[in-house]
Backbone bond lengths (Angstrom), bond angles and torsions (degrees), N, CA, C in turn:
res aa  C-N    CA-C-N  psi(-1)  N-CA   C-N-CA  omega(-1)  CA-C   N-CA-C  phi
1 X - - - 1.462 - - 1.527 109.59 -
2 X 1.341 105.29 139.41 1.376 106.26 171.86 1.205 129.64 -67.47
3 X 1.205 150.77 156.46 2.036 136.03 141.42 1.091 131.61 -40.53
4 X 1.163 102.53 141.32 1.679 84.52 173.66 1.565 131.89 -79.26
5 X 1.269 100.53 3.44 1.500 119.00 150.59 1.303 136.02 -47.62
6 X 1.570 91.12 -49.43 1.791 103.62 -147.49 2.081 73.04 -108.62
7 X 0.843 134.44 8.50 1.960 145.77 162.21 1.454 86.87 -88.28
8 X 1.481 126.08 -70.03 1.413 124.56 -146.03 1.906 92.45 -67.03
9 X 1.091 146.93 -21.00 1.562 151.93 -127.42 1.632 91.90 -117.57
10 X 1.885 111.13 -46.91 1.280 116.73 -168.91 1.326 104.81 -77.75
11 X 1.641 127.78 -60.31 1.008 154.68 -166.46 2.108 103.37 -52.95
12 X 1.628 93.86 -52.36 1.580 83.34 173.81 1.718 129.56 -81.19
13 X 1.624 103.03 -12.83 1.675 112.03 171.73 1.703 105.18 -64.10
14 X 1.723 108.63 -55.16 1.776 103.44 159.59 1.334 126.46 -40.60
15 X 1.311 116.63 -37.80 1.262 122.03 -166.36 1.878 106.94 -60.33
16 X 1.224 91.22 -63.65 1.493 110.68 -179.32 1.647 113.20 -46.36
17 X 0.944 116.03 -24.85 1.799 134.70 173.37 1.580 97.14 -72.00
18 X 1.358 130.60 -44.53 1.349 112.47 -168.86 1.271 105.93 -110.46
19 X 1.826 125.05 -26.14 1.503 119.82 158.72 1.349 138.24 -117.15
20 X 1.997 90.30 117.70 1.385 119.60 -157.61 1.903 111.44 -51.31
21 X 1.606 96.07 -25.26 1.921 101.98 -172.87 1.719 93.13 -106.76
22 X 1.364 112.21 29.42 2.069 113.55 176.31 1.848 95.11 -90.70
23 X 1.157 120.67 137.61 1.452 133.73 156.17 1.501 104.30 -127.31
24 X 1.683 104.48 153.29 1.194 113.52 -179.59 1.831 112.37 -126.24
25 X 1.021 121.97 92.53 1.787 122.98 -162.11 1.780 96.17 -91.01
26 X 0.984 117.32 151.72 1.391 136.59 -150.35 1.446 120.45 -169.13
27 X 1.763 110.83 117.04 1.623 88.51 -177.16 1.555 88.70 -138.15
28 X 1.782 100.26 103.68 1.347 137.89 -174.07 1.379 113.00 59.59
29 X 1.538 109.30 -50.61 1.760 122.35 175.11 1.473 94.86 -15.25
30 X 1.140 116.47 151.23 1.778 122.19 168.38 1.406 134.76 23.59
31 X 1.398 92.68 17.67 1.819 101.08 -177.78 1.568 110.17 -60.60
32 X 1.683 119.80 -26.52 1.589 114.92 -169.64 1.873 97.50 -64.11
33 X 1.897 100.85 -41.95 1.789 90.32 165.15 1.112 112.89 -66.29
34 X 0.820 155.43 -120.20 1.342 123.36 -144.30 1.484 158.61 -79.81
35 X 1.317 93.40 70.39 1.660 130.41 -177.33 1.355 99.39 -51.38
36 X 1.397 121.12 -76.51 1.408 137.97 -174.96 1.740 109.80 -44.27
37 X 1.213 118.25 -65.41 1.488 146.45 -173.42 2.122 81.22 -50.49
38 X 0.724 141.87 -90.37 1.168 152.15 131.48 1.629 93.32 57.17
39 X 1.437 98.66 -105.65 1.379 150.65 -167.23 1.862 97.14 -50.67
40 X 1.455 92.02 -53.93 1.812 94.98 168.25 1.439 105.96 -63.54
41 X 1.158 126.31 -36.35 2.185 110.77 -160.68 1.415 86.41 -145.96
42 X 1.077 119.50 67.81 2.152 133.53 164.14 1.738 87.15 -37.04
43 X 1.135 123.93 -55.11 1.921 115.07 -171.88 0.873 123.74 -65.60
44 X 1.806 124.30 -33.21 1.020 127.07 -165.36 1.691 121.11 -121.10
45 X 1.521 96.07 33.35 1.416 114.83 172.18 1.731 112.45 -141.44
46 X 1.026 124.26 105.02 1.133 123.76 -178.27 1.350 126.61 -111.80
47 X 1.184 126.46 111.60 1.277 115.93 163.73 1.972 120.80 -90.05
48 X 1.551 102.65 113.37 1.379 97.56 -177.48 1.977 111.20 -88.62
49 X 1.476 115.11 26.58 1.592 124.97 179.47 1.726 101.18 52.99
50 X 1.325 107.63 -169.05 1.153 125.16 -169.90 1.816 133.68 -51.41
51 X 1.665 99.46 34.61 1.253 114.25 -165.10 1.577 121.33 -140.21
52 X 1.212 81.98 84.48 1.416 106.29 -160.34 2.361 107.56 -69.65
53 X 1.388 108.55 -18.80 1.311 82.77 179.78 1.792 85.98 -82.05
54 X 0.921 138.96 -56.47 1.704 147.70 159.41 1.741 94.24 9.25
55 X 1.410 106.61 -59.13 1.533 110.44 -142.80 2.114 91.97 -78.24
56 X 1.481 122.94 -14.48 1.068 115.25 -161.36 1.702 95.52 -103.41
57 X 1.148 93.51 -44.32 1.781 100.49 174.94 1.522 110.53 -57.52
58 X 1.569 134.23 -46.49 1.385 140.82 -175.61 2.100 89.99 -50.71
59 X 1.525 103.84 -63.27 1.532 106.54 -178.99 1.044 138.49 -14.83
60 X 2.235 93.61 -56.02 1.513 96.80 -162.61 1.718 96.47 -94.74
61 X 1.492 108.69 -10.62 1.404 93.57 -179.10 1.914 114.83 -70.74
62 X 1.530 87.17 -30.86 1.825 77.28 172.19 1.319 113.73 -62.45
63 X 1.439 126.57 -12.60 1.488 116.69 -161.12 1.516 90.68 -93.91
64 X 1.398 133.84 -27.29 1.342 127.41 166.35 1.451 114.58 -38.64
65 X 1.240 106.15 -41.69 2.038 105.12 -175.09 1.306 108.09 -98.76
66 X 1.410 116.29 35.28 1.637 116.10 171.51 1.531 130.19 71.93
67 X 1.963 104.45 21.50 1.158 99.29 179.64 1.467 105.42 -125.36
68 X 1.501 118.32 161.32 1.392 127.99 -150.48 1.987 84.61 -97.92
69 X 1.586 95.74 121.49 1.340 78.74 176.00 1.982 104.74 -124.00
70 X 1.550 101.96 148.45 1.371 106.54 -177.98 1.629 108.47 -105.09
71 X 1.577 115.38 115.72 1.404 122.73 -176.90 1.353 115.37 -124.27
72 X 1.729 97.75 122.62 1.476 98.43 -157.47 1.560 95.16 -128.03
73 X 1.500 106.06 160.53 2.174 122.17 164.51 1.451 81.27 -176.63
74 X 1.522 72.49 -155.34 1.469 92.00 -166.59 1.760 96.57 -95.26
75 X 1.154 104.21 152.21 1.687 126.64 170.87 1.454 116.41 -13.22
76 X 1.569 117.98 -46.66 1.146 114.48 -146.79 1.425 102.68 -124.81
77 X 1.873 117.75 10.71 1.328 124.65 175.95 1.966 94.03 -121.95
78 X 1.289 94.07 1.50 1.978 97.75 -176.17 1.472 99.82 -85.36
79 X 1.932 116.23 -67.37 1.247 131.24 -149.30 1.569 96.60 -96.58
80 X 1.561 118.31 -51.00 1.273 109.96 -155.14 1.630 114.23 -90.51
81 X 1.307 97.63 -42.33 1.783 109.15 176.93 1.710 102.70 -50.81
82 X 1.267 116.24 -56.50 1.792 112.07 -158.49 1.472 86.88 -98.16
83 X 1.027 152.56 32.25 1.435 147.59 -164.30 2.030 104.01 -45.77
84 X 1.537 97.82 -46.80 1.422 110.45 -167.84 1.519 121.49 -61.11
85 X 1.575 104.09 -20.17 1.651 146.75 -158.19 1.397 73.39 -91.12
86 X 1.337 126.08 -77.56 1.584 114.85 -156.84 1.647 129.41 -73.82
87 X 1.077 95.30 -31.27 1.497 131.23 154.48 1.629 106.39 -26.05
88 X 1.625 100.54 -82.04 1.691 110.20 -177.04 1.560 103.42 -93.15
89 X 1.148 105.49 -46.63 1.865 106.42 -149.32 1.984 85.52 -59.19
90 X 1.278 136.06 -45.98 1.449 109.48 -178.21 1.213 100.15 -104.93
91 X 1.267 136.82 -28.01 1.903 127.79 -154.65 1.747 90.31 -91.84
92 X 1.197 132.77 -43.66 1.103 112.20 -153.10 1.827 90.03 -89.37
93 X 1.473 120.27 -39.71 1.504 98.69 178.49 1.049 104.20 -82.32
94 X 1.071 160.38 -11.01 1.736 144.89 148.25 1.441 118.62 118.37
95 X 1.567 95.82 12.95 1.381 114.14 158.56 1.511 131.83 -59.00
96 X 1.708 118.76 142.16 1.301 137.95 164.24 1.431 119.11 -49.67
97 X 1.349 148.57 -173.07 1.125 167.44 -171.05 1.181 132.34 112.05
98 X 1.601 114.09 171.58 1.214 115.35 -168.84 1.832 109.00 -126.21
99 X 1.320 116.99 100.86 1.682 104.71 166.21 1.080 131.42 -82.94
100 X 1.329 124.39 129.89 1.676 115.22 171.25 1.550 95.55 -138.61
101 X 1.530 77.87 143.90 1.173 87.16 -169.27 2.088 105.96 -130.33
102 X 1.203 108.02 171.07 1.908 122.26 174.34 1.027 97.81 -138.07
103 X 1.721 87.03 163.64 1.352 109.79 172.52 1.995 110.77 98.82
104 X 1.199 107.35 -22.76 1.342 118.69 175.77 1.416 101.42 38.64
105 X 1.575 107.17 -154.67 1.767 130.68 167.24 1.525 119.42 -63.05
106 X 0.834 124.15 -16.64 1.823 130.47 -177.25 1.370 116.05 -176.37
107 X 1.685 133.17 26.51 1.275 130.63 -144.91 1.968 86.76 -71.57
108 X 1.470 118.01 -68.27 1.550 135.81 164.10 1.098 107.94 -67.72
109 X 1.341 128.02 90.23 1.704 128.87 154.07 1.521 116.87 -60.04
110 X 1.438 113.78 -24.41 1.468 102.58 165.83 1.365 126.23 -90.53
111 X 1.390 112.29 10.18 1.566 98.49 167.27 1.579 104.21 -89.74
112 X 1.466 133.25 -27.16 1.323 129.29 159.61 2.169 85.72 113.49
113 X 1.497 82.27 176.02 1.435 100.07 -173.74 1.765 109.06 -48.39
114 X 1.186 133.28 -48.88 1.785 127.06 165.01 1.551 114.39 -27.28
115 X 1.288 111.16 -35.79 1.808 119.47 172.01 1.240 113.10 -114.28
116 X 1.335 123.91 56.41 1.242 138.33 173.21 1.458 101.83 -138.89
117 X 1.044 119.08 158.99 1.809 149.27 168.95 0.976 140.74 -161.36
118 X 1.823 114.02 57.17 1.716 102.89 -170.85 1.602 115.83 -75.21
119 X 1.288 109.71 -7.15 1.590 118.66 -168.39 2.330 96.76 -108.50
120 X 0.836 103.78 52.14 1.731 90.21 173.65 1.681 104.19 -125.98
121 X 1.694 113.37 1.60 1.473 109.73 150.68 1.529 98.90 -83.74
122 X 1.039 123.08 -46.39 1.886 108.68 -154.69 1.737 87.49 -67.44
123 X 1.017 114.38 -45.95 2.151 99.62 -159.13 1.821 88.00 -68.56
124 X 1.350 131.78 -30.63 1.458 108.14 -171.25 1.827 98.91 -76.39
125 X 1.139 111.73 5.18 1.361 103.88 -174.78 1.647 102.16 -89.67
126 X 1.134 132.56 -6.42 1.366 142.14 -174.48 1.611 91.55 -88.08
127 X 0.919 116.07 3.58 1.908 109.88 -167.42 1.150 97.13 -118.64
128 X 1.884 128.95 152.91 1.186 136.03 156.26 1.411 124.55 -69.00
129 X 1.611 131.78 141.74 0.985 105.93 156.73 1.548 121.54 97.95
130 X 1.514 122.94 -16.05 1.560 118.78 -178.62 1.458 107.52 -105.73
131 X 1.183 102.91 134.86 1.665 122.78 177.63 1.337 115.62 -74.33
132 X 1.272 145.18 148.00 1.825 121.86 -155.09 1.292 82.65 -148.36
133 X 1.476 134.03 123.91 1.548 131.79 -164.79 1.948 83.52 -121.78
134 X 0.997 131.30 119.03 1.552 113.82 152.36 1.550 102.83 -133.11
135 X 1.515 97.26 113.34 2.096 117.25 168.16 0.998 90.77 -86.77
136 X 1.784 79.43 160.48 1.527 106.60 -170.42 1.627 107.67 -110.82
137 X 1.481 115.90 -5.01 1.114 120.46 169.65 1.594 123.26 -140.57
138 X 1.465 128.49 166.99 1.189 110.61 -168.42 1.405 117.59 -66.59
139 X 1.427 114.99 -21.19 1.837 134.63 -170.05 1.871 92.89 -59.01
140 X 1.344 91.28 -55.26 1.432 80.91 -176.45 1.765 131.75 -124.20
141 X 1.578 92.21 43.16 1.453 122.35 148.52 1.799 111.61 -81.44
142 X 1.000 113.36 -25.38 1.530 142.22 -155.03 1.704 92.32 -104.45
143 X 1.125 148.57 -40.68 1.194 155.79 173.09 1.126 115.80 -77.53
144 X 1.548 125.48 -49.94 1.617 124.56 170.56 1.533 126.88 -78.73
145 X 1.270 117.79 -7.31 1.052 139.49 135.17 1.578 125.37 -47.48
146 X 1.586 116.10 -76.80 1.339 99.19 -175.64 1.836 100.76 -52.33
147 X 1.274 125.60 -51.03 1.267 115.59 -165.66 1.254 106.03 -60.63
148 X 1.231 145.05 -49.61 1.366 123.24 169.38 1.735 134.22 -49.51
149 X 1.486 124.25 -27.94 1.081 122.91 170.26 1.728 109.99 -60.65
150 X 1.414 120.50 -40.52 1.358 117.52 -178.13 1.377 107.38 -67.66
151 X 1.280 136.84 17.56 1.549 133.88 -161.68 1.455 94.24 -97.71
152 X 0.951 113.39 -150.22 1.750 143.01 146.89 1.551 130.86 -169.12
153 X 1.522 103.42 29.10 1.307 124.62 151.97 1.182 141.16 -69.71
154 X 1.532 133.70 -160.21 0.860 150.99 -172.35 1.630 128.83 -114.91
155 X 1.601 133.91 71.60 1.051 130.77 -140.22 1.117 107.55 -129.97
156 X 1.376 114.90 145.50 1.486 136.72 158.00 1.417 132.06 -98.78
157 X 1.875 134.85 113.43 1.287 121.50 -155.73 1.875 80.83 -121.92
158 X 1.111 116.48 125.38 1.261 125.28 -168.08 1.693 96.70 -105.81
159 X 1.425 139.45 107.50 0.977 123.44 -175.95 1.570 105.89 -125.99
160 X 1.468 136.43 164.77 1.380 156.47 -145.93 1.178 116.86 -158.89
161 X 1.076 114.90 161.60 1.700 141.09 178.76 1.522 85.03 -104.92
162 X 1.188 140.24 -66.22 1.785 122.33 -158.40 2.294 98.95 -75.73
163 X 1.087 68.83 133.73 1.697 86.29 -173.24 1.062 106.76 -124.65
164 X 1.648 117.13 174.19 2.260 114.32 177.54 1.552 61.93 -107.99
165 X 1.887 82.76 177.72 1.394 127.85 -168.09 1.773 79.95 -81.15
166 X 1.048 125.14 -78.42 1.681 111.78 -169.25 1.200 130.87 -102.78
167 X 1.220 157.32 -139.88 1.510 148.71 -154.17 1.784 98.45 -158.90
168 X 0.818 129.18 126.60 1.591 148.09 142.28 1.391 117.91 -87.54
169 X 1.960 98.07 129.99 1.404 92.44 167.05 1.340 154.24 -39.06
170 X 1.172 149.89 126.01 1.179 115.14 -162.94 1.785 95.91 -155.23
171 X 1.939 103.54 170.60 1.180 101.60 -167.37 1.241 71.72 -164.22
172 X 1.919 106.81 166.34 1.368 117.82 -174.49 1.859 113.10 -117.95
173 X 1.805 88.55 20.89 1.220 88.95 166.00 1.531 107.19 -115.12
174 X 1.169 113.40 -46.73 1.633 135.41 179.12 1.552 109.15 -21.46
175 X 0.929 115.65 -19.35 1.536 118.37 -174.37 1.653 120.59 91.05
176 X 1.344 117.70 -152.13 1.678 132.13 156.72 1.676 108.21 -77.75
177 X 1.143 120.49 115.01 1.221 129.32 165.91 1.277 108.19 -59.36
178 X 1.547 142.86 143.75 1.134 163.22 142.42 1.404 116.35 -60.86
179 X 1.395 134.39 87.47 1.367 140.13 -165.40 2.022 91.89 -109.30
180 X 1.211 127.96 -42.05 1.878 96.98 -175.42 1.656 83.06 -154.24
181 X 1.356 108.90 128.52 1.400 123.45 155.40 1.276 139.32 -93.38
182 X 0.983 104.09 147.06 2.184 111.86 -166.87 1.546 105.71 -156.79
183 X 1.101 122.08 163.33 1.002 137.78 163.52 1.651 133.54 -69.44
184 X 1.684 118.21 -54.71 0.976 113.14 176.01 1.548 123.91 -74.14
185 X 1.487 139.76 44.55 1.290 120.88 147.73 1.791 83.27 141.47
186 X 1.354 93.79 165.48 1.773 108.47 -160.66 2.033 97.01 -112.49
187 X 0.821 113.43 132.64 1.614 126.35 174.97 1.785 103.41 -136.79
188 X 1.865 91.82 105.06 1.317 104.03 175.12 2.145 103.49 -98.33
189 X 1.869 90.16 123.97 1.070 101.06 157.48 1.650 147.35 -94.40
190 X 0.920 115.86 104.33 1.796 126.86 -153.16 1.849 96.53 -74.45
191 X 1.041 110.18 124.95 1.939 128.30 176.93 1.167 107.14 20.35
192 X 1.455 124.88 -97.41 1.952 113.74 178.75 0.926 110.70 -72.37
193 X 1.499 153.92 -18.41 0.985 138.97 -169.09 1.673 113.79 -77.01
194 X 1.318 119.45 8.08 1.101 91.02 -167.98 2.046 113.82 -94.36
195 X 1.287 102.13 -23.46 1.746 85.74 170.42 1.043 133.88 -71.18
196 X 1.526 108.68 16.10 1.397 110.55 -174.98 1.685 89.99 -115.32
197 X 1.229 117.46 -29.22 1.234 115.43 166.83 1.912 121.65 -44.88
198 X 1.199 91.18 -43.95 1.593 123.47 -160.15 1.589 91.64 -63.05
199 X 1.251 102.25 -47.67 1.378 123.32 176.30 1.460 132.70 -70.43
200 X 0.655 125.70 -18.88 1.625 150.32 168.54 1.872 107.05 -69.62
201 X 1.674 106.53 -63.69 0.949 115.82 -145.67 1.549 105.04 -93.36
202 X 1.373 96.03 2.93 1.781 99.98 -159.03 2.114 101.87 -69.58
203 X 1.043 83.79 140.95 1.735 105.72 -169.33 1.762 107.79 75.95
204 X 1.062 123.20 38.19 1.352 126.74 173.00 1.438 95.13 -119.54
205 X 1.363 98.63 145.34 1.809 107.68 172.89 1.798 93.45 -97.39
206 X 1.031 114.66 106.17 1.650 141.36 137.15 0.901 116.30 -169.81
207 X 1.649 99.02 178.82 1.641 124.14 -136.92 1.648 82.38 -84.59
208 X 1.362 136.74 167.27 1.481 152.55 148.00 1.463 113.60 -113.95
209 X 1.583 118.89 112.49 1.583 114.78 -178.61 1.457 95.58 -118.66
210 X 1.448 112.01 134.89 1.818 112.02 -179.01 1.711 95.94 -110.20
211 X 1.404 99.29 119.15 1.357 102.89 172.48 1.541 108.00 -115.38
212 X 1.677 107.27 151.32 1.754 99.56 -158.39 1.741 71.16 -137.32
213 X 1.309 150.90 -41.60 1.688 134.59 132.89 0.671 124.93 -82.77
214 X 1.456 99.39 117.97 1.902 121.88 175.55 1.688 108.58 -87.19
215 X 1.325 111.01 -24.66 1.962 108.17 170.89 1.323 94.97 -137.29
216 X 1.751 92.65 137.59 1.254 129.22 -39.57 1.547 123.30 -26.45
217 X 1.180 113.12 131.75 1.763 138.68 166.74 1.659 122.24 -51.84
218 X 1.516 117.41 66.38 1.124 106.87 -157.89 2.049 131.62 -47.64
219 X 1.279 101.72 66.85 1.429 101.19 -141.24 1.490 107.88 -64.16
220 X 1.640 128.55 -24.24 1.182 148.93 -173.68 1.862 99.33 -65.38
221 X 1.377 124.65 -33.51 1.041 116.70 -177.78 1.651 106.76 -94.57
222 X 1.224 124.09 -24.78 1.593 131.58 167.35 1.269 98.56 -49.04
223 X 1.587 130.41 -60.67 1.475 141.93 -152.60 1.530 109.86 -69.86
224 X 1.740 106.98 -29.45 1.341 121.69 164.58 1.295 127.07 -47.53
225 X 1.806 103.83 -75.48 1.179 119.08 -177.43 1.554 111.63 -77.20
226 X 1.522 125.42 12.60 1.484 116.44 140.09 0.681 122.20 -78.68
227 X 1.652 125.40 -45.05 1.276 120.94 -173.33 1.660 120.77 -74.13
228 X 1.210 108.67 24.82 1.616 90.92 177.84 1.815 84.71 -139.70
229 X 1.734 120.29 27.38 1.012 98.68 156.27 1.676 103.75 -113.00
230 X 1.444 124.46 -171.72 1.409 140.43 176.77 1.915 99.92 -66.81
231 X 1.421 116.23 -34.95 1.355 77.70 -174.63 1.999 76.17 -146.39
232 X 1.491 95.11 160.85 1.729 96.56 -176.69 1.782 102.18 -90.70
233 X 1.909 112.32 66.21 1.395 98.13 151.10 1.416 117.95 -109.21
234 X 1.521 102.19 165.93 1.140 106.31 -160.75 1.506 110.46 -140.06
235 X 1.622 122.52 121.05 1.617 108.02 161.29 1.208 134.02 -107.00
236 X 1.233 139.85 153.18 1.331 144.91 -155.74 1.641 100.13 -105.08
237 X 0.739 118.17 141.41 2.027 107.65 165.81 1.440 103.66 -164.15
238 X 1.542 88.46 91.23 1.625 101.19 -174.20 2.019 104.79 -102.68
239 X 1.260 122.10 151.71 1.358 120.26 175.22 1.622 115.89 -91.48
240 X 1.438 102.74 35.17 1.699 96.89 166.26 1.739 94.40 -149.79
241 X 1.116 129.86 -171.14 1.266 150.28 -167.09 1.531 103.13 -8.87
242 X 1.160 135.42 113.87 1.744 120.66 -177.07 2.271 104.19 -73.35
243 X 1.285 108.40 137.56 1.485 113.35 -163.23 1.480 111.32 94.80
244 X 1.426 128.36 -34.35 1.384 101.01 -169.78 1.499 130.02 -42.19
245 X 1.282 132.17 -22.00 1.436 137.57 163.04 1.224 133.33 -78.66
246 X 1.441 105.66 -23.39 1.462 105.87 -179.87 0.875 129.14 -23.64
247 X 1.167 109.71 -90.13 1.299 141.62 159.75 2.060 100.88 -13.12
248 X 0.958 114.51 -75.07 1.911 112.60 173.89 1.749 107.33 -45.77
249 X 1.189 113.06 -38.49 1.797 114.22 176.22 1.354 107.77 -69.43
250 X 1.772 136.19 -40.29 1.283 143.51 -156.00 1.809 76.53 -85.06
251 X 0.832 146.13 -72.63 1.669 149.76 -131.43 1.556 98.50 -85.10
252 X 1.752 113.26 -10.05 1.939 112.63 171.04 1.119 89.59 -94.56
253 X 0.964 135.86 -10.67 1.990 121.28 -163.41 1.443 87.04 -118.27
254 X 1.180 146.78 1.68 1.614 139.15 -156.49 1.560 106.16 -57.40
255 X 1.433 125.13 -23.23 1.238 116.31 -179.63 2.047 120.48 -117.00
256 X 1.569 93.08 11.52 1.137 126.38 152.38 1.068 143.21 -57.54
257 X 1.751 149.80 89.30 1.616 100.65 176.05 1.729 129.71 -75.64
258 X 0.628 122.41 132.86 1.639 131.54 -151.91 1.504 100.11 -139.13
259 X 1.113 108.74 152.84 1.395 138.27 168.23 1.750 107.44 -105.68
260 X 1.468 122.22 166.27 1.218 120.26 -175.40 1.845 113.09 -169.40
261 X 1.250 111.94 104.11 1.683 106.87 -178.09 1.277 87.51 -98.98
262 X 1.490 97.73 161.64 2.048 112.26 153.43 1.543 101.80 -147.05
263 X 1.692 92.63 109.78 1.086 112.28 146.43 1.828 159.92 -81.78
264 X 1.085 111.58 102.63 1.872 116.03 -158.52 1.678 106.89 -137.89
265 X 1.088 81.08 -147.64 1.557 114.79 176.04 1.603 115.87 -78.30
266 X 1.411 123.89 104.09 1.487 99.02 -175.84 1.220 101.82 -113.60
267 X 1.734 97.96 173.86 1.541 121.25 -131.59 2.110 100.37 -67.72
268 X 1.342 124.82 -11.39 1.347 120.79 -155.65 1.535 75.77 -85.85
269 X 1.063 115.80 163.53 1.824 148.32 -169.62 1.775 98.30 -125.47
270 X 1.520 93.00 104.70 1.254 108.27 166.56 1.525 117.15 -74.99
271 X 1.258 116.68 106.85 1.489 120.52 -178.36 1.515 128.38 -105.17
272 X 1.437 110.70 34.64 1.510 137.78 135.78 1.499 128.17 -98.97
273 X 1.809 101.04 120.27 2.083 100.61 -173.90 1.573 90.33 -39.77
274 X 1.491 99.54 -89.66 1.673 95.59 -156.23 1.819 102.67 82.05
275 X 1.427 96.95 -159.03 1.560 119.29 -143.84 1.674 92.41 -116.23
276 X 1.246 116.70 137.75 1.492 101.15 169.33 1.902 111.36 -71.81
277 X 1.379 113.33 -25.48 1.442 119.87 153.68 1.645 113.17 -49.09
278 X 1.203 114.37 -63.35 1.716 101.19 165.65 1.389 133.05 -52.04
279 X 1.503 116.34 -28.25 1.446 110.11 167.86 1.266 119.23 -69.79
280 X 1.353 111.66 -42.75 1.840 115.85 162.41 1.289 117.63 -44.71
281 X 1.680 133.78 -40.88 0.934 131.62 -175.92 1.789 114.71 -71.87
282 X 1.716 95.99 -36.30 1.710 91.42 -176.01 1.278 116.38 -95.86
283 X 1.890 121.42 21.50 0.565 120.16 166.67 1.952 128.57 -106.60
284 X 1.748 88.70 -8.42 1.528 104.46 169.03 1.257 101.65 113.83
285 X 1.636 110.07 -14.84 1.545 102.82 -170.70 1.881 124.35 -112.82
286 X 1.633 71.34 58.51 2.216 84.51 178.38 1.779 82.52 -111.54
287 X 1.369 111.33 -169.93 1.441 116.67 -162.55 2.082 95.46 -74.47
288 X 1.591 92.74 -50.39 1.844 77.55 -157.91 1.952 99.69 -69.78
289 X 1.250 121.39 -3.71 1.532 102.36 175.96 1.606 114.92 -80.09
290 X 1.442 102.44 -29.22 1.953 109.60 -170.07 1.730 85.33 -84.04
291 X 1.219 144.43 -31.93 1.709 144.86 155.06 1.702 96.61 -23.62
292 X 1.348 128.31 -53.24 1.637 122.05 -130.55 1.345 85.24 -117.59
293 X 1.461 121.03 -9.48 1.868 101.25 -161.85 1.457 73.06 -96.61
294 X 1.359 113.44 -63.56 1.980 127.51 -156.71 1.377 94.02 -52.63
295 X 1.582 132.76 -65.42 1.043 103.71 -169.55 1.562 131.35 -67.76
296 X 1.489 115.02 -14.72 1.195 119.49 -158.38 2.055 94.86 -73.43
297 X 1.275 104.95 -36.62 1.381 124.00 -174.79 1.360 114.29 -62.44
298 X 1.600 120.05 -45.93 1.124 110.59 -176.77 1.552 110.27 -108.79
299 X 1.604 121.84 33.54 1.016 126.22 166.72 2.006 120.18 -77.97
300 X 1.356 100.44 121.12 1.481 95.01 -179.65 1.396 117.40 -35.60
């Protein structure tokens, strides 16, 4: 199987072949992909090198002249480095685009915390207005993509090295998919996380919802799959910042009484490379740690 990288690299060089207002801005990250893409549309591929607030500002100014632009690195030179870039250069002029980003929460443990980002959903959550797509596989890294280029919004494509074994349909309107129902309590799984979710929970009666957009907060389908369990709890087990949703799950249940975990990435900075499998593990989120939190939580 491919990445959803080296999907997002193929998928947007096609892209650019069929859309005439598609740009692709780039600062060095993945430029050897797209060599070719390149060479076909010299205008509409840019690499602005190692300058990443450069690379977000170049973006939104193309989106000023009506063109859809795709701006990609890694996670933590996209959202967190130019923060101010994304901030004004599209939210405050009211510009479209598209981010995607690598490298996730621990994808390279040896580049160390500078190539890390478990927190670049919670700071885009301080912003109006951005759509936050994160698949769990390349099939449908490759799907929220094409649907986002036809937009003219404001988007986030959150992409990873940890992937599921297969791909579910998916759409970024459709909501949280409903993958296994139960009664005792709802465990939402966020893009890769979910076979390990699957895994965790197996012989537990609750509901399983796989969400691959988390903003918008599908809260109408949260409110669902409480209500058709015995009591409205609920866990979160997202693969970046642990809590970033809460808070969106507490405000669907607001007239609920409900319970609410969030499970992720927490805030201490592991400062051994290690395995991106070891960061999952010391972070709780391999199968037997999301076993001990989920069950311990939704134990009567």
């Amino acid at each position: 199987m491919d990445t959803m990288r080296d999907r997002f690299i193929s998928t947007a060089s096609r892209l650019l072949d069929e859309e005439p207002r598609l740009a692709v801005v780039l600062a060095d990250i993945s430029a050897d992909g797209f060599a070719s893409a390149l060479r076909a549309h010299p205008d509409r591929v840019i690499n602005v090198g190692i300058r990443e607030q450069l690379l977000v500002g170049a973006g939104a100014g193309m989106a000023l002249t009506g063109m859809r632009p795709i701006v990609h690195t890694f996670a933590s030179f996209l959202v967190e480095r130019p923060f101010e870039q994304v901030k004004l250069d599209f939210g405050h002029q009211g510009v479209g685009g598209i981010l995607v980003s690598a490298g996730g929460s621990y994808d390279w443990p040896a580049g160390g915390f500078t190539h890390m980002s478990p927190g670049d959903v919670a700071l885009l959550d301080t912003l109006d207005g951005w759509t936050v797509h994160v698949p769990g596989h390349p099939d449908e890294a490759e799907a929220l993509l094409r649907e986002s280029v036809a937009g003219d919004d404001r988007v986030y494509v959150r992409l990873s090295l940890q992937a599921n074994r297969e791909a579910l349909s998916v759409s970024g309107s459709a909501g949280f998919a409903v993958v296994r129902e139960g009664r005792g309590g709802t465990v939402i799984a966020v893009g890769p996380m979910l076979d390990d979710v699957l895994a965790a929970t197996e012989g537990l009666d609750v509901t399983v919802l796989y969400a691959t957009t988390v903003r918008p907060f599908d809260a109408a389908g949260v409110r669902r799959a409480a209500a058709a369990a015995t009591t409205a709890d609920v866990v979160i087990v997202e693969p970046y910042l642990a809590g970033t949703s809460t808070a969106a799950a507490g405000e669907a249940l607001i007239d609920l009484p409900h319970r609410v975990l969030g499970l992720g990435v927490g805030r201490a900075e592991l400062r051994r490379y290690g395995q991106m499998e070891e960061h999952l593990a010391a972070h709780g989120l391999d199968p037997r740690g999301l076993r001990q939190r989920i069950g311990g939580f939704l134990r009567p």
